[in-house]
mmCIF file of the N, C-alpha and C atoms, coordinates in Angstrom:
data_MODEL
# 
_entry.id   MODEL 
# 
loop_
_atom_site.group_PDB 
_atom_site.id 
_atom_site.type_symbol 
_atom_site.label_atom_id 
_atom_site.label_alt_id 
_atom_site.label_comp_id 
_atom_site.label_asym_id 
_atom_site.label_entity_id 
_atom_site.label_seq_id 
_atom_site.pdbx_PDB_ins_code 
_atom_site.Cartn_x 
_atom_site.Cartn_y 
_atom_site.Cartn_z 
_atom_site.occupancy 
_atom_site.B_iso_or_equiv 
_atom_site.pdbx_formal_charge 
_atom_site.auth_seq_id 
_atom_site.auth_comp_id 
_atom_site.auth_asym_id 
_atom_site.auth_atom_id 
_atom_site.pdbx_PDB_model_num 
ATOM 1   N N  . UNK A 1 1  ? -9.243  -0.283  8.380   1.00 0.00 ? 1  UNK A N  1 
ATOM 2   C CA . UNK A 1 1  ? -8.686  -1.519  7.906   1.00 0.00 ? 1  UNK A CA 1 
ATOM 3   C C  . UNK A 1 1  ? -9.768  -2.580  7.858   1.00 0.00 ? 1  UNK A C  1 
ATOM 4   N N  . UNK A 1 2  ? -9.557  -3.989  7.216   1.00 0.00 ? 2  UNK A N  1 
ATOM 5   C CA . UNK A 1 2  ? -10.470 -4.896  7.043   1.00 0.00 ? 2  UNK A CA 1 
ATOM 6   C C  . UNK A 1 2  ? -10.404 -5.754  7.935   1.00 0.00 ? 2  UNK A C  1 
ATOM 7   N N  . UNK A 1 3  ? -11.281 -6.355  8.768   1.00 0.00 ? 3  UNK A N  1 
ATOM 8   C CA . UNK A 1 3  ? -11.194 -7.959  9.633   1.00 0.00 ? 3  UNK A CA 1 
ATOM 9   C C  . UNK A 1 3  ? -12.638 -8.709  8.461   1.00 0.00 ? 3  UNK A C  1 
ATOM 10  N N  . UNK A 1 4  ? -12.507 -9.476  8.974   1.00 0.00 ? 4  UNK A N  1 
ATOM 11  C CA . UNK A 1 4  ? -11.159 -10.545 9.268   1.00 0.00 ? 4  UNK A CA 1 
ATOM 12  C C  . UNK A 1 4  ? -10.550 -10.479 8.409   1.00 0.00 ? 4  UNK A C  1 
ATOM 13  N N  . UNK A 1 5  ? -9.017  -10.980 8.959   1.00 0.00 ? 5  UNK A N  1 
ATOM 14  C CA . UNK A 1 5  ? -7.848  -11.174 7.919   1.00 0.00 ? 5  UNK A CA 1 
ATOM 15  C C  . UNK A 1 5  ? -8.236  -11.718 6.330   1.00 0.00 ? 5  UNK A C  1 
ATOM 16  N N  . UNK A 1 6  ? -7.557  -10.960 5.709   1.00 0.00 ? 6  UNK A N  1 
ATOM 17  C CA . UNK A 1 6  ? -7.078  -11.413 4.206   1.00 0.00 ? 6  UNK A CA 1 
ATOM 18  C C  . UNK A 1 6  ? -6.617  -12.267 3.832   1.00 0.00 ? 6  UNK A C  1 
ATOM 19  N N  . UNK A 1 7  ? -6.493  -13.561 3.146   1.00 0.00 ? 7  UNK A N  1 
ATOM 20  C CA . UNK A 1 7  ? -5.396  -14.029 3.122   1.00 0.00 ? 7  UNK A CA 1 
ATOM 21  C C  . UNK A 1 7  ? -4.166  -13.226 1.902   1.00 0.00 ? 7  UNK A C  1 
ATOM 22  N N  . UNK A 1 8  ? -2.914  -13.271 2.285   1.00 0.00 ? 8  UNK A N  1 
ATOM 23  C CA . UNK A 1 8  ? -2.737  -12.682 1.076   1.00 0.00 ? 8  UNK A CA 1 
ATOM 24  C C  . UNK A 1 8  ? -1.016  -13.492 0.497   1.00 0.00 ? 8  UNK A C  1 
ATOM 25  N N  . UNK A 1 9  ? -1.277  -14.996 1.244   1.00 0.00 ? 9  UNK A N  1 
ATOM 26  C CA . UNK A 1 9  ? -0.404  -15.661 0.463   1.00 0.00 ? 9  UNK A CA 1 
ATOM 27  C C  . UNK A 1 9  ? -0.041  -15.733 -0.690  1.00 0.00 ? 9  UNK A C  1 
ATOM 28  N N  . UNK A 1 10 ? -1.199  -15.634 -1.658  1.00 0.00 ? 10 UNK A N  1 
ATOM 29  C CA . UNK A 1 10 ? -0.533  -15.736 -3.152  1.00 0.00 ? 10 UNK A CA 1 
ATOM 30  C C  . UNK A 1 10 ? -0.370  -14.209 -3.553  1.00 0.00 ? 10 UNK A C  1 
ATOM 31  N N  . UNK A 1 11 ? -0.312  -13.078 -2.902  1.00 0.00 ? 11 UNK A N  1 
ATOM 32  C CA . UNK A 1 11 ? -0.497  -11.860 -3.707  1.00 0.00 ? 11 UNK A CA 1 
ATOM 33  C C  . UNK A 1 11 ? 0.935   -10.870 -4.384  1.00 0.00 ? 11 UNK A C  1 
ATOM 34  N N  . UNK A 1 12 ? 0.523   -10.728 -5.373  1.00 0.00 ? 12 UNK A N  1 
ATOM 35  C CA . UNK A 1 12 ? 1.780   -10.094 -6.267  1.00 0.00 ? 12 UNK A CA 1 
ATOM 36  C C  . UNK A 1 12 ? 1.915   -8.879  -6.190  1.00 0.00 ? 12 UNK A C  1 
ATOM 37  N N  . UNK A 1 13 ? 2.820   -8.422  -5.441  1.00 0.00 ? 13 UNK A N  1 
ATOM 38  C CA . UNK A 1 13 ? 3.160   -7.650  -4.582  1.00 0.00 ? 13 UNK A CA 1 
ATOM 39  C C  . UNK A 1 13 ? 4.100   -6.221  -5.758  1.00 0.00 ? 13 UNK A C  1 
ATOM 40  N N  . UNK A 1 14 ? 4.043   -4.932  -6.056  1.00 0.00 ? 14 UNK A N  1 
ATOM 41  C CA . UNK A 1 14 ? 4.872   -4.271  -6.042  1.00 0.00 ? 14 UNK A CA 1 
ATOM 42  C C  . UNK A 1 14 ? 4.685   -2.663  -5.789  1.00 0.00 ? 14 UNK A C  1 
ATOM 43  N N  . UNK A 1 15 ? 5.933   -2.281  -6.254  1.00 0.00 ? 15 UNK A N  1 
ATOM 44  C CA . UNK A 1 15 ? 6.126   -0.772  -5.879  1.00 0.00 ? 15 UNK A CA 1 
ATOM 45  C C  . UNK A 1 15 ? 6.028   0.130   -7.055  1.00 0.00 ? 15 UNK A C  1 
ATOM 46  N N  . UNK A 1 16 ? 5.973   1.470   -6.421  1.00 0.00 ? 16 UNK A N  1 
ATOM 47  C CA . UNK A 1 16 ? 6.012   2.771   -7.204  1.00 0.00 ? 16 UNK A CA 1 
ATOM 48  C C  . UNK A 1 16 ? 6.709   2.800   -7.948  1.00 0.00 ? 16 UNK A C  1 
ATOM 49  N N  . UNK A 1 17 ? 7.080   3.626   -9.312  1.00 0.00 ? 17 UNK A N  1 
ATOM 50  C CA . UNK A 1 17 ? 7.780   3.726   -10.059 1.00 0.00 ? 17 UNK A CA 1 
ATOM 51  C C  . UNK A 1 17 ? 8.699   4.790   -9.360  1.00 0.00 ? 17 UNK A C  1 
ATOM 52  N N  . UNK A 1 18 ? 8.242   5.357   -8.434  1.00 0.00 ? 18 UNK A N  1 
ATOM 53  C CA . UNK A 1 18 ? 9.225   6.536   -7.686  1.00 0.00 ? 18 UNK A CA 1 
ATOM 54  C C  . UNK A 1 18 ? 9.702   6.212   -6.414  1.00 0.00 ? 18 UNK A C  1 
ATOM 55  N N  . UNK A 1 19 ? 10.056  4.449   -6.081  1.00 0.00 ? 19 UNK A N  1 
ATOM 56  C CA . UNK A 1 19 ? 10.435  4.322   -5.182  1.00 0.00 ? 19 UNK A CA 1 
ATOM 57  C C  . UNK A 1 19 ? 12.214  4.296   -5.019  1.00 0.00 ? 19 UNK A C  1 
ATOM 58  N N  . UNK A 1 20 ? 12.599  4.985   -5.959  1.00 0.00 ? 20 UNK A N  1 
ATOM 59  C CA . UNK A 1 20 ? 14.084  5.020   -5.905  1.00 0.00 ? 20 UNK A CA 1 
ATOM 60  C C  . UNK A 1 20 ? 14.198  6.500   -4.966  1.00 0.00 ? 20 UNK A C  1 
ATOM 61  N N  . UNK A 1 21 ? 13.991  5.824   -3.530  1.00 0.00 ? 21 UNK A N  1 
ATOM 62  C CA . UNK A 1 21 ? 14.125  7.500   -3.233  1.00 0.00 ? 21 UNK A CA 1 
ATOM 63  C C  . UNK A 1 21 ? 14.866  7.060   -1.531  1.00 0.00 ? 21 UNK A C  1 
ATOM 64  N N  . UNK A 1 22 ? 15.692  6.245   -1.426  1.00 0.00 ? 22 UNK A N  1 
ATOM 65  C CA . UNK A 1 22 ? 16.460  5.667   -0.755  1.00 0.00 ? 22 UNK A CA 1 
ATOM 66  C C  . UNK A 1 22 ? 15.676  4.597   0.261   1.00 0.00 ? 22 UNK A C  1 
ATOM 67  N N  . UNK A 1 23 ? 14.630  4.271   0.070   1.00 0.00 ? 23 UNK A N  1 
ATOM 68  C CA . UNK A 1 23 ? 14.313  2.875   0.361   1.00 0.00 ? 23 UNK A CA 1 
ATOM 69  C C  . UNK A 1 23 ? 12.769  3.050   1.743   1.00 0.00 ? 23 UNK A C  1 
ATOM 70  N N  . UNK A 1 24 ? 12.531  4.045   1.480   1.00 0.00 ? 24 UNK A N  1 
ATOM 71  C CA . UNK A 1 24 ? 11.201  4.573   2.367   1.00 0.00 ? 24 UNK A CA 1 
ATOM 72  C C  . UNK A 1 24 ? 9.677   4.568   1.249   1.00 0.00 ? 24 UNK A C  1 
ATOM 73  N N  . UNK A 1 25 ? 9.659   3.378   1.175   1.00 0.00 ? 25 UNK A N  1 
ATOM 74  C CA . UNK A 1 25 ? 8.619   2.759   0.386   1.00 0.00 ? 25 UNK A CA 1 
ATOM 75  C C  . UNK A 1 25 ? 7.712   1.666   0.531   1.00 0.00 ? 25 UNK A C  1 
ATOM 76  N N  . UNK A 1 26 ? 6.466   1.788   -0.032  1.00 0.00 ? 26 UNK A N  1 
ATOM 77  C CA . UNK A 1 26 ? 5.542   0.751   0.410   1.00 0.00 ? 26 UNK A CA 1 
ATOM 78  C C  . UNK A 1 26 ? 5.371   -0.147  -0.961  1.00 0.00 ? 26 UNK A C  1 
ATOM 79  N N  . UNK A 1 27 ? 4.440   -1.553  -0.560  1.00 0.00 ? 27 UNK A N  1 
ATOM 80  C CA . UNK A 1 27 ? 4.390   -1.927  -1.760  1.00 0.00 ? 27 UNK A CA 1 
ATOM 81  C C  . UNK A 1 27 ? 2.875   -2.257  -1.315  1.00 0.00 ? 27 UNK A C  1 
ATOM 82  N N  . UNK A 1 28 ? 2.220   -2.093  -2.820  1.00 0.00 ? 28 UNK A N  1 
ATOM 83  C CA . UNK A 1 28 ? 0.850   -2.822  -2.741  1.00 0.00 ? 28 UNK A CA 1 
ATOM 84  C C  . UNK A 1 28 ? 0.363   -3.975  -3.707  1.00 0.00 ? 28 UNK A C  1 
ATOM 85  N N  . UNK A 1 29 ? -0.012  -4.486  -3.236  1.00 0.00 ? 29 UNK A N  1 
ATOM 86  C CA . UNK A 1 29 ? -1.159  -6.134  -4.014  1.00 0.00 ? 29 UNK A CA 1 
ATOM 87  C C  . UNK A 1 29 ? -2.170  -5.873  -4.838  1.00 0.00 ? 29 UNK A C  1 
ATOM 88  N N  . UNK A 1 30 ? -2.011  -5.612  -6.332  1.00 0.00 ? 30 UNK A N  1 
ATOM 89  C CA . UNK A 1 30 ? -3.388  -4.580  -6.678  1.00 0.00 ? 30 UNK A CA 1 
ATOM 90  C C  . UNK A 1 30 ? -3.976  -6.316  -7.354  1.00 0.00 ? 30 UNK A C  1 
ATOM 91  N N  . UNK A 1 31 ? -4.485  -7.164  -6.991  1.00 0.00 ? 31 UNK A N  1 
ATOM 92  C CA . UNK A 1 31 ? -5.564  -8.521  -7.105  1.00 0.00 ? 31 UNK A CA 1 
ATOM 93  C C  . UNK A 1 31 ? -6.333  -8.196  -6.477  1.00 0.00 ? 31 UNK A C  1 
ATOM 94  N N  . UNK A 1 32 ? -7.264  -7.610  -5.160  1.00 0.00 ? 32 UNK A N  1 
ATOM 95  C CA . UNK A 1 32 ? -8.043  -7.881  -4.409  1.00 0.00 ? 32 UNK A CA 1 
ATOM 96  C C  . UNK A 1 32 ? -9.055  -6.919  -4.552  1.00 0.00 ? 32 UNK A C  1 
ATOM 97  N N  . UNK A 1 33 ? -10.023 -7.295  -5.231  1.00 0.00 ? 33 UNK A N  1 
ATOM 98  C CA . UNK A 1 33 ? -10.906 -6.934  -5.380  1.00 0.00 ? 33 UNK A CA 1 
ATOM 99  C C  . UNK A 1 33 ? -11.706 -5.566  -4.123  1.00 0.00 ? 33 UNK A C  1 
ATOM 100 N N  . UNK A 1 34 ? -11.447 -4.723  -4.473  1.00 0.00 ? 34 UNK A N  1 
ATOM 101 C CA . UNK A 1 34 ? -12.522 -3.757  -3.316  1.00 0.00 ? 34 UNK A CA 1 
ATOM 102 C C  . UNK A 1 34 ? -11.097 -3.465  -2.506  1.00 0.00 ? 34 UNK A C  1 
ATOM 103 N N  . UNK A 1 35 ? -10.146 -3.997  -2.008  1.00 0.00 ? 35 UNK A N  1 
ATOM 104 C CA . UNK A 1 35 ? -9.501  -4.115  -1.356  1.00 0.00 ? 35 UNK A CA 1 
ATOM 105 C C  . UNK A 1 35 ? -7.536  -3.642  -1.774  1.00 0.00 ? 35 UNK A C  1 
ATOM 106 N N  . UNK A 1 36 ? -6.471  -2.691  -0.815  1.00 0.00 ? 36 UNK A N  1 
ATOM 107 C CA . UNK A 1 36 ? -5.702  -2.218  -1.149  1.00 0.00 ? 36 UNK A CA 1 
ATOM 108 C C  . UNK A 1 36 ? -4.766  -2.939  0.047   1.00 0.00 ? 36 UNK A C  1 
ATOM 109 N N  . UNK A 1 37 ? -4.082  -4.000  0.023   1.00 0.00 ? 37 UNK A N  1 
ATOM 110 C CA . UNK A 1 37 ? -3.084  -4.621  0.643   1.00 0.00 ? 37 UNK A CA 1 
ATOM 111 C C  . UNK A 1 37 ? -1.779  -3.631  0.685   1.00 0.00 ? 37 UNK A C  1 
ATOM 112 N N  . UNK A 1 38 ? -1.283  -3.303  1.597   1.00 0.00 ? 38 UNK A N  1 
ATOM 113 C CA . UNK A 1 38 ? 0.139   -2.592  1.523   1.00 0.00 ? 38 UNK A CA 1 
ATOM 114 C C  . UNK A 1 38 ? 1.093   -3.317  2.774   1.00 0.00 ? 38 UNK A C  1 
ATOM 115 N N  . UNK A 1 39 ? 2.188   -2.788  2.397   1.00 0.00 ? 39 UNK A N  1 
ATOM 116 C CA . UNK A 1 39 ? 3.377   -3.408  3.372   1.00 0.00 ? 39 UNK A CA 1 
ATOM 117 C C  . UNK A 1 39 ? 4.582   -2.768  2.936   1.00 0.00 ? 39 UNK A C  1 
ATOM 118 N N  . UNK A 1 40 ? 5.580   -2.897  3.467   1.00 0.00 ? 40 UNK A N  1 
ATOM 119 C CA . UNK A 1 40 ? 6.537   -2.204  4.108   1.00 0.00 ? 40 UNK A CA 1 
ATOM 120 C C  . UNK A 1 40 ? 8.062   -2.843  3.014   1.00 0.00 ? 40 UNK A C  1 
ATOM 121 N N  . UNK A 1 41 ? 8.133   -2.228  1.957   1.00 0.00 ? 41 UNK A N  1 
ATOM 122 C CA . UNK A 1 41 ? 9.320   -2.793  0.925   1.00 0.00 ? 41 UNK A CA 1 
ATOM 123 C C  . UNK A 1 41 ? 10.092  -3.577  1.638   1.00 0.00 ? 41 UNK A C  1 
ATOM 124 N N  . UNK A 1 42 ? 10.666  -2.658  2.643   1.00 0.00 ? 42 UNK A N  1 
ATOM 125 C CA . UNK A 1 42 ? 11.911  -2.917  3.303   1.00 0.00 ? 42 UNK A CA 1 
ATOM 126 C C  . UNK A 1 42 ? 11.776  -4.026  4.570   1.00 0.00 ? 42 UNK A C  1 
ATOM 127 N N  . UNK A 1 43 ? 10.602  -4.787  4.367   1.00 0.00 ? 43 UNK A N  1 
ATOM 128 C CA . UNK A 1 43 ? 10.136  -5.943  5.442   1.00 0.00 ? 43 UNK A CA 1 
ATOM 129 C C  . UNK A 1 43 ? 9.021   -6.648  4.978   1.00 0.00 ? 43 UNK A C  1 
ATOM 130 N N  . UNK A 1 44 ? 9.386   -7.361  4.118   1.00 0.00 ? 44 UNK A N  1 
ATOM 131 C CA . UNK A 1 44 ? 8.472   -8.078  3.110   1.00 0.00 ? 44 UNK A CA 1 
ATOM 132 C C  . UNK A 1 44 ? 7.702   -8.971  3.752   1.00 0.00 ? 44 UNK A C  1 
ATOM 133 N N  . UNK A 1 45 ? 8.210   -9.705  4.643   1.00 0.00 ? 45 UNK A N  1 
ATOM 134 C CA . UNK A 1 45 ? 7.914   -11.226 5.712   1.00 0.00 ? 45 UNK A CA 1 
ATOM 135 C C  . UNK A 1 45 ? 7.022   -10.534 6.833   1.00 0.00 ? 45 UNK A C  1 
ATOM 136 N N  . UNK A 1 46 ? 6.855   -8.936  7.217   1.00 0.00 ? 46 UNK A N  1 
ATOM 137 C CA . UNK A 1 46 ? 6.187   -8.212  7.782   1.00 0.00 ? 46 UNK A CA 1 
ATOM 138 C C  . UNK A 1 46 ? 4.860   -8.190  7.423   1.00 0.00 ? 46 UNK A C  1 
ATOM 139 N N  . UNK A 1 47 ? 4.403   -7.784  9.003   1.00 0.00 ? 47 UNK A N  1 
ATOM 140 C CA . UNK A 1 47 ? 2.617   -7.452  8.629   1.00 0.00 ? 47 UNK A CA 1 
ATOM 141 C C  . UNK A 1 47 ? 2.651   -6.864  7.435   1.00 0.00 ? 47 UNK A C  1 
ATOM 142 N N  . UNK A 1 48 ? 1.215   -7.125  6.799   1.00 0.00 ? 48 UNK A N  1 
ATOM 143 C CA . UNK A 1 48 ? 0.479   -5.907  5.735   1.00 0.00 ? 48 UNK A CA 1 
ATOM 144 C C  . UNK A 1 48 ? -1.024  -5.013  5.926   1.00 0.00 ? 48 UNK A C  1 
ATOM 145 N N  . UNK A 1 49 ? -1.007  -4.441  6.032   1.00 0.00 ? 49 UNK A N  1 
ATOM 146 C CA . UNK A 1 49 ? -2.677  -3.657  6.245   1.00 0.00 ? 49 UNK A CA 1 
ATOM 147 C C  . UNK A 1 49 ? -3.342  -3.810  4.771   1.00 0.00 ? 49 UNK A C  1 
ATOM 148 N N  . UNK A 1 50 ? -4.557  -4.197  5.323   1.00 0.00 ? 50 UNK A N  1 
ATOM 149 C CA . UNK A 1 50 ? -5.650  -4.230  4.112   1.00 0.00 ? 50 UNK A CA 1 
ATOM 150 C C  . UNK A 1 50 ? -6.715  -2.625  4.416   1.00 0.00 ? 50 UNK A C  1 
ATOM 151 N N  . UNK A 1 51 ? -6.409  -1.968  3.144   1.00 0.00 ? 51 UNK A N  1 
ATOM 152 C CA . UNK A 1 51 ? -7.600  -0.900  3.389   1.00 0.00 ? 51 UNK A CA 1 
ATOM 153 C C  . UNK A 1 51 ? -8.879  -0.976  2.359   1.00 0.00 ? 51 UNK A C  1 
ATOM 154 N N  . UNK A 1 52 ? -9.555  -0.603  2.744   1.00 0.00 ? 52 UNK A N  1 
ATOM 155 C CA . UNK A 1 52 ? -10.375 -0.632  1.231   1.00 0.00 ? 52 UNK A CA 1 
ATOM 156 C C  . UNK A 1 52 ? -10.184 0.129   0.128   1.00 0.00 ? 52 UNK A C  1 
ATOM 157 N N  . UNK A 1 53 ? -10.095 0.001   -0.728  1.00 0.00 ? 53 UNK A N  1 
ATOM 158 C CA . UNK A 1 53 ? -9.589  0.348   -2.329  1.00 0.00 ? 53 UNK A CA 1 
ATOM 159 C C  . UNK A 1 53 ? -9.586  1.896   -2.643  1.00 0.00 ? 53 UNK A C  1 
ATOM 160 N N  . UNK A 1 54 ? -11.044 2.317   -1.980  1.00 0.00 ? 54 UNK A N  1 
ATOM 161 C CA . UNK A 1 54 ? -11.027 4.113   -2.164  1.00 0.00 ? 54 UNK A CA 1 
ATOM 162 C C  . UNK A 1 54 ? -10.929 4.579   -1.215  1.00 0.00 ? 54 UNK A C  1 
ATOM 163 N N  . UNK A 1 55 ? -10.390 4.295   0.177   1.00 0.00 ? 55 UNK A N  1 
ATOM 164 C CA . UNK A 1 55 ? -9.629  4.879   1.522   1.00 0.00 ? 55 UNK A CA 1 
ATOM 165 C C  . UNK A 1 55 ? -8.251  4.845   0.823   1.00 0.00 ? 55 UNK A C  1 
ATOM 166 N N  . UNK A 1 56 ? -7.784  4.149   0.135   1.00 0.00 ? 56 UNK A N  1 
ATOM 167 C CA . UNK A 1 56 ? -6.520  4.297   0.245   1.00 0.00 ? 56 UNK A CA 1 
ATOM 168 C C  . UNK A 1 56 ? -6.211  5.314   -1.169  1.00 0.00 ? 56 UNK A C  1 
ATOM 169 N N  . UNK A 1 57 ? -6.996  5.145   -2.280  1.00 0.00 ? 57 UNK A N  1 
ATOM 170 C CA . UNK A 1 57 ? -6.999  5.910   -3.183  1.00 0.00 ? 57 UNK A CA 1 
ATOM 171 C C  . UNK A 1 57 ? -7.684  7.631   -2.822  1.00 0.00 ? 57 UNK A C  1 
ATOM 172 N N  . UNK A 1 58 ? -8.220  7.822   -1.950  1.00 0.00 ? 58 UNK A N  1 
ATOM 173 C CA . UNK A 1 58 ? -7.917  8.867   -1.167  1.00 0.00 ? 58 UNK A CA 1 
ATOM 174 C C  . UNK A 1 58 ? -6.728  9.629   -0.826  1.00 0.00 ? 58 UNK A C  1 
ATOM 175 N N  . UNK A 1 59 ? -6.101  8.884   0.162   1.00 0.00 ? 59 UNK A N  1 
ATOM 176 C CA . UNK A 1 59 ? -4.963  9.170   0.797   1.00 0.00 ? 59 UNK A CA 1 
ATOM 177 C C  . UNK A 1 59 ? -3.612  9.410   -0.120  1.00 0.00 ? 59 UNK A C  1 
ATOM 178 N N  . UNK A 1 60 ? -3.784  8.629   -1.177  1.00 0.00 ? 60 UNK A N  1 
ATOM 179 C CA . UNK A 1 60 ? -2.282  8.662   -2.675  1.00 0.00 ? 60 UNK A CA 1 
ATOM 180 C C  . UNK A 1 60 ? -2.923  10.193  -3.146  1.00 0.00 ? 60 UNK A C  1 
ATOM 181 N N  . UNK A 1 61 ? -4.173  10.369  -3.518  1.00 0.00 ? 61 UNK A N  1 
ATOM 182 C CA . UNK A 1 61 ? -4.655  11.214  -4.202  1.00 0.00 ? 61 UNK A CA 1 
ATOM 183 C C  . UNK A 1 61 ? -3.877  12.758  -3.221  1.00 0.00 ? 61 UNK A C  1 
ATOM 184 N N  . UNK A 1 62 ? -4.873  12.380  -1.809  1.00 0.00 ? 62 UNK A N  1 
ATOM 185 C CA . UNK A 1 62 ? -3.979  13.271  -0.641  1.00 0.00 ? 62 UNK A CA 1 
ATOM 186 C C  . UNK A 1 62 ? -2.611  13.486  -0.780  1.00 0.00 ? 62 UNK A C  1 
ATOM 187 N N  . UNK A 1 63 ? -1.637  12.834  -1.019  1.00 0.00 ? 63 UNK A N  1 
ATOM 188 C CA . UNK A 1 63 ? -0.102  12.945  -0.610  1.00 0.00 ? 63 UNK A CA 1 
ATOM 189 C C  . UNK A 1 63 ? 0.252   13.891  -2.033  1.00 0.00 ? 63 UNK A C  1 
ATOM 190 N N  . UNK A 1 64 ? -0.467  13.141  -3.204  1.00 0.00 ? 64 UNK A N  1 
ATOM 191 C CA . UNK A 1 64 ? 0.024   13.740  -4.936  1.00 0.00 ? 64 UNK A CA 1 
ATOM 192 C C  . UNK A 1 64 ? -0.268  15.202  -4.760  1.00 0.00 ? 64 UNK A C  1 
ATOM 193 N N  . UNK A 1 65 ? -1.361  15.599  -4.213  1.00 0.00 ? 65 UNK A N  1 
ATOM 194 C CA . UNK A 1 65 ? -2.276  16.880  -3.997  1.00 0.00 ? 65 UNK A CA 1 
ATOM 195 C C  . UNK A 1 65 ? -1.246  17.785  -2.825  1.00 0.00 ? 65 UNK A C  1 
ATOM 196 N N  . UNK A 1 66 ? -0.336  17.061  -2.351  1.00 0.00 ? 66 UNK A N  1 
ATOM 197 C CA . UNK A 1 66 ? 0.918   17.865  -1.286  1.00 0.00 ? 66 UNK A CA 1 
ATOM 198 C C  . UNK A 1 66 ? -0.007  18.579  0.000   1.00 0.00 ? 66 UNK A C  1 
ATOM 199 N N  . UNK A 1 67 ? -1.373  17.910  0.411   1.00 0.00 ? 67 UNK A N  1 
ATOM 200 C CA . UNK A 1 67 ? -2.323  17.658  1.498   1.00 0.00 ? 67 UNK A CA 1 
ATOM 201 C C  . UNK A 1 67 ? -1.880  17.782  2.679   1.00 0.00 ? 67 UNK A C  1 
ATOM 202 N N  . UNK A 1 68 ? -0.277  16.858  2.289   1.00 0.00 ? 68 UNK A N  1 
ATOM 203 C CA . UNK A 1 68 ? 0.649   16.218  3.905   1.00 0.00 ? 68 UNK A CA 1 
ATOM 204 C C  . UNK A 1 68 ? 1.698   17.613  3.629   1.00 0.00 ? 68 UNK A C  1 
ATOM 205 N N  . UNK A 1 69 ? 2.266   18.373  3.154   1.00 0.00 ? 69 UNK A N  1 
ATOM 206 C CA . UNK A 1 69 ? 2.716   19.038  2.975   1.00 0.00 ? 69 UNK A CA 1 
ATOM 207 C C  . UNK A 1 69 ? 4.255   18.359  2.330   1.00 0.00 ? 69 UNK A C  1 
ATOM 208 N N  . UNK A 1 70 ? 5.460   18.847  2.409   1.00 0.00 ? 70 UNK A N  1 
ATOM 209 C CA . UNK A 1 70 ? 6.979   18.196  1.990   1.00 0.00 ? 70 UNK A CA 1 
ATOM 210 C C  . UNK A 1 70 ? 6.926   16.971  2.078   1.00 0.00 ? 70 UNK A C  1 
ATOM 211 N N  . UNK A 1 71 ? 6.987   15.847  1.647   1.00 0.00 ? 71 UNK A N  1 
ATOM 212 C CA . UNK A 1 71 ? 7.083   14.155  2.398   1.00 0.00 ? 71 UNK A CA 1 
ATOM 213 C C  . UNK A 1 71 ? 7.873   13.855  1.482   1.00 0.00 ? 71 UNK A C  1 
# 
């Protein structure tokens, strides 16, 4: 993750096109340069983790690739 904090007051926030899958979904901030803001659909006013842009494009790549196995 990134320190120091992000700010990420103004950031425009959304979700997957496959998040109709009863509400176990993240959303991400794609503005930040280098940087992959995510948070928790279902707790918007909640923390968000900042990762860097190709850690996290890793990990999507990981899950699409069925890496994690059933999810």
């Amino acid at each position: 993750m990134i320190r120091p904090p992000v700010d990420l007051s103004g950031a425009a926030w959304f979700k997957s096109s496959y998040s109709n899958n009863g509400g176990t979904c993240v959303e991400v901030a794609p503005d930040f340069a280098g940087l992959a803001p995510v948070r928790d659909s279902k707790d918007p006013q909640g923390p968000a983790l900042v990762f860097r842009a190709e850690a996290w494009a890793s990990f999507v790549a990981a899950v699409r690739s069925g890496e994690f196995g059933d999810v």
